[in-house]
N, C-alpha and C positions, 0 to 999 in steps of 0.2 A: 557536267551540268545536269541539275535535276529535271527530270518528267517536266513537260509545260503542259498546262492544260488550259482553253478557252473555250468555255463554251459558249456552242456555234448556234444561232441565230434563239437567241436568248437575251433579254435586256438587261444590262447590267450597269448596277446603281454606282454613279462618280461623284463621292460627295462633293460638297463645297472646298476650293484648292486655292489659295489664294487671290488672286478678283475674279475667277473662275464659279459661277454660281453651280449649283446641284444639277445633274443633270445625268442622263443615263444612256447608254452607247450597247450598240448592237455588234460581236465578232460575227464575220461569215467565214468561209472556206479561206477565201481566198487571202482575207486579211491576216488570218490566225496562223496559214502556212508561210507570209511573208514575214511576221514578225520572227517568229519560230526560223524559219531560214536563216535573218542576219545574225540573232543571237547566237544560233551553232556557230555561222563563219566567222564569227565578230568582227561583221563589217556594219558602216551605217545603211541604212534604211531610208532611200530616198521616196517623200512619196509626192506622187503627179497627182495633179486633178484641178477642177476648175473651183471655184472659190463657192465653199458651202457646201462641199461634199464630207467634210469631219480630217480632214487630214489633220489637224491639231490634235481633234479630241481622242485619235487612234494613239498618240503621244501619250496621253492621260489613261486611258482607256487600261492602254500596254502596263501601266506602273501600277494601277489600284489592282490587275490580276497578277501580274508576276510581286506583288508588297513592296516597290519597290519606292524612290525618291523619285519624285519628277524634280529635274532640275530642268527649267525653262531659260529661253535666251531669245528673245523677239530682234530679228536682223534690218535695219534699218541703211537707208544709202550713203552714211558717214559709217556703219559699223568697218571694224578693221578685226583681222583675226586675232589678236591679241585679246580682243575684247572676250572673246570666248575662254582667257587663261586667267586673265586680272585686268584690274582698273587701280587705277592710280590717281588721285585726287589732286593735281597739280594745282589745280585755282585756290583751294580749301590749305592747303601748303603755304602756297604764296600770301592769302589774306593771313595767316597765321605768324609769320615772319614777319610781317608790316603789324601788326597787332602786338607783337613783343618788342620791336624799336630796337632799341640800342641797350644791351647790357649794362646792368648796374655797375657804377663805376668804385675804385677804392679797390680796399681789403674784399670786399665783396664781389669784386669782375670777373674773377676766376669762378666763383658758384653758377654765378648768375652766366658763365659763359655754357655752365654744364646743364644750364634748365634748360637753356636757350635749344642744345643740344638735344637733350633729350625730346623737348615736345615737337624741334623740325626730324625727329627721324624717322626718315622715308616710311619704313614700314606701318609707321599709324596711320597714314594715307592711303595704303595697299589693302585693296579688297580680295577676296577670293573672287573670279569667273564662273562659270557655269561646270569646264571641264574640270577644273582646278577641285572643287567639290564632286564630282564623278570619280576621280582617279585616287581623289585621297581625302575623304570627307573629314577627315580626325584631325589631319593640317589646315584643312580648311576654317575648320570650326575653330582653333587657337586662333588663328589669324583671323580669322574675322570677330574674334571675343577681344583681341588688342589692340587693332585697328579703330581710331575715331573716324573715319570713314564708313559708316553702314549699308556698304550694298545690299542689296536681295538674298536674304539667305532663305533656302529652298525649305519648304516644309517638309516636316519625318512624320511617314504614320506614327498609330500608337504599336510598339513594340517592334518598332526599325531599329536593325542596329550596322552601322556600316557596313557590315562584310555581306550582308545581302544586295547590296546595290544602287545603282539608279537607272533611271530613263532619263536620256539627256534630249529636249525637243530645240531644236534650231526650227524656230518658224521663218517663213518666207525669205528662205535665203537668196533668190536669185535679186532681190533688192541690192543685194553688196556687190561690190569690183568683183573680179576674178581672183582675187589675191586674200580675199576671204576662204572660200571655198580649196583652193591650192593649199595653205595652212591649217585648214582645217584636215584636210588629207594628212597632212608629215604630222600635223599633232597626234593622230588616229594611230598612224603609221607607226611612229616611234613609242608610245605607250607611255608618253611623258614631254616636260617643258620645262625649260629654264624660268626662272622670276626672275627680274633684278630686285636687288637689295636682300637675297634673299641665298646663305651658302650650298643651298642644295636645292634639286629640281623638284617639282612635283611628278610623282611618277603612279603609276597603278600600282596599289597593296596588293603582297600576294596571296593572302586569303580572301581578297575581295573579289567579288562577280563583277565582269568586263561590263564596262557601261554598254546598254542598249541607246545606241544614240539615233533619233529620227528626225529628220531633215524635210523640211517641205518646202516645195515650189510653185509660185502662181503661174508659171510658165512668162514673167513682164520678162526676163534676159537670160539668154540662155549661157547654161552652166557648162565649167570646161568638160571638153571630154573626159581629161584621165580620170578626174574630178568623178563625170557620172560611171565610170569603168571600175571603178572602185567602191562603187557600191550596190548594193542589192537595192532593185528599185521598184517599187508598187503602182500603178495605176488604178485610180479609183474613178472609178464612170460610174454616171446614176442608166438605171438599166434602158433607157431609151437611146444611148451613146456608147454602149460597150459592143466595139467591135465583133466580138464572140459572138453579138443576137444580130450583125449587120445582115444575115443572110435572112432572118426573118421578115415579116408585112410588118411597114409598117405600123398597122392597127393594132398590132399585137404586143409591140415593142412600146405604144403607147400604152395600152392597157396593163405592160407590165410594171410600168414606172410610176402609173397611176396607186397601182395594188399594193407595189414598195412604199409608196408614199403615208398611202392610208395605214400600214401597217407603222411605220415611224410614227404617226402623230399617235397611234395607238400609245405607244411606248413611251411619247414622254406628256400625254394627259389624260389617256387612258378614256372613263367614261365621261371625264369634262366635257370634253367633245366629241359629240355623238358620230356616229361611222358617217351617216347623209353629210353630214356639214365635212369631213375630210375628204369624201369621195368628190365631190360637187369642189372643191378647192384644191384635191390634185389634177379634176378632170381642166382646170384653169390653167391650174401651170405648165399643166401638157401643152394646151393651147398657145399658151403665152412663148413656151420654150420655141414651139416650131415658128411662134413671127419674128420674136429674137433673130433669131438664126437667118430669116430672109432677109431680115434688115443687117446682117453683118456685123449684130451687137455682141453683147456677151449676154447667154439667157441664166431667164432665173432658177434657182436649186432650189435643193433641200432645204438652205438655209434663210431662205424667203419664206417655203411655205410653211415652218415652224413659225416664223416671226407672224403671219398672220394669223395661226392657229392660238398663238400665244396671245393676240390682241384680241379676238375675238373672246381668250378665256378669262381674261380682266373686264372687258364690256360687258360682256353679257354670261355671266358665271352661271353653268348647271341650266341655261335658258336654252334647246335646241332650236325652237322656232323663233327666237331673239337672234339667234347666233344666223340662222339660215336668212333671216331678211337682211342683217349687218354684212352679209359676205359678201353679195354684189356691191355695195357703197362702197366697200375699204381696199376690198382684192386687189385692182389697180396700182395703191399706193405701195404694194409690197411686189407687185410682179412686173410692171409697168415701167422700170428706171428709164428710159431712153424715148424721146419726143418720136420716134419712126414710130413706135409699137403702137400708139394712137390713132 
């Protein structure tokens, strides 16, 4: 495996990735040595943390530095593991069958039997999965070039060419059964998967780079064990919850999450938003996070006080004292989710 290199607390630009807009991501220590970690082991990369702390974008983040493919897979509570290897279009099948009726009859029944044939056969219906394109993008891309079924096919930077790799991101996976997760282990496991309709397996090329695959968890159901024992796992705390600083006051642990904050809105509007107006709007969410918390809710992130930061920079664009009398009106609406915190 070649050198990895991230550089550490430095903002790095994630273009636009499909409905993924522009937007730019900070490595630290900690992130850089866990990605770096599962790629040696080639295990996946689970990461913890509460919603809006960038677990997704650490996914993205991971592919634009190492050039790699993000192949994304969003886990919803019907997903099934399969879904992670192929999809099969059974309904698109079935209306297609009813849509050609009954074979032309005569001299012509035998042709018309082999149209009939060819346009129900299975594989036009068979998309490639998310791992399916990780393990063998080259099979993937045939099959998904002769399939009339169009799943998601993953975007390639410019000058990617399969044997450098992907990132494979499973967002929110503890939404799915247990039997997601368990499959997704033996897929890992065995370095390959059966299709139907299909004489031969998909399996990882051997001049390809092993997928970096990253996994994230809202923490809504908890994952099986051998499931989390088999992977290398990241915790991401914004700095007023990371264990590591619990020994400190908390004034300090505030004021440190306030300093991370204003340095984040730094990085993604730079002088749109004047330092007064992000300091006075993480000195908010500091506040806001500790009534959360008494109230027994879930508090607000990182990913609130961008979305304020962001509102504030279509309101009143390039205005600081526009921006600083708008941030009392609106703050609430972005920090405030839950009728206790009132």
């Amino acid at each position: 495996m070649t050198k990895i290199h991230f550089p550490l607390d430095k903002a790095v630009n994630l273009p636009a990735c499909g409905s993924w807009p522009e937007t730019r991501h900070r490595f630290d220590k900690t992130t850089s040595d866990a990605v770096k970690a599962a790629l040696a082991a080639q295990r996946p990369l689970l990461v913890r943390g509460e919603p809006g702390t960038g677990k997704s974008q650490l996914a993205r983040a991971a592919a634009v530095q190492l050039g790699r493919v993000l192949v994304p897979e969003v886990v919803h509570a019907r997903s099934e593991s399969q879904d992670l290897q192929w999809h099969f279009d059974a309904v698109g099948r079935l209306g297609e069958a009813q849509a050609l009726g009954v074979t032309a009859g005569g001299r012509n029944a035998a042709q018309g039997r082999r149209e009939v044939e060819r346009k129900l056969d299975p594989l036009r219906y068979l998309a490639p999965g998310a791992l399916w394109w990780a393990f063998d993008w080259d099979s993937a891309e045939r099959q998904y070039g002769f399939s009339r079924f169009k799943h998601r096919r993953p975007e390639s930077p410019q000058d990617w060419t399969s044997s450098k790799g992907c990132v494979v991101l499973i967002d929110e996976i503890d939404k799915a059964d247990a039997d997601l997760p368990n499959g997704l282990l033996e897929t890992l496991g065995n370095g390959g998967f059966s299709v139907p309709y299909r004489n031969r397996p998909v399996a990882l090329q051997e001049r390809a780079e092993a997928p970096l695959v990253i996994i994230t968890t809202n923490e809504e159901r908890e994952l099986p064990s051998a499931f989390v024992r088999r992977c290398f796992v990241l915790h991401l705390w914004l700095p007023d919850d990371n264990p590591r600083d619990r020994e400190k006051e908390e004034t300090k642990r505030r004021a440190k999450l306030e300093q991370w904050l204003v340095g984040r809105g730094a990085d993604h509007f730079g002088q749109r938003i004047g330092e007064t107006v992000r300091r006075r709007a993480a000195e908010q969410l500091s506040k806001d996070r500790r009534e959360a918390r008494a109230q027994g809710v879930t508090p607000p992130g990182q990913a609130e006080y961008l979305d304020l930061l962001r509102a504030l920079d279509h309101l009143a664009p390039g205005d600081e004292k526009a921006q600083e009398a708008m941030l009392d009106d609106i703050q609430d609406f972005a920090f405030k989710k839950y009728q206790g915190m009132f």
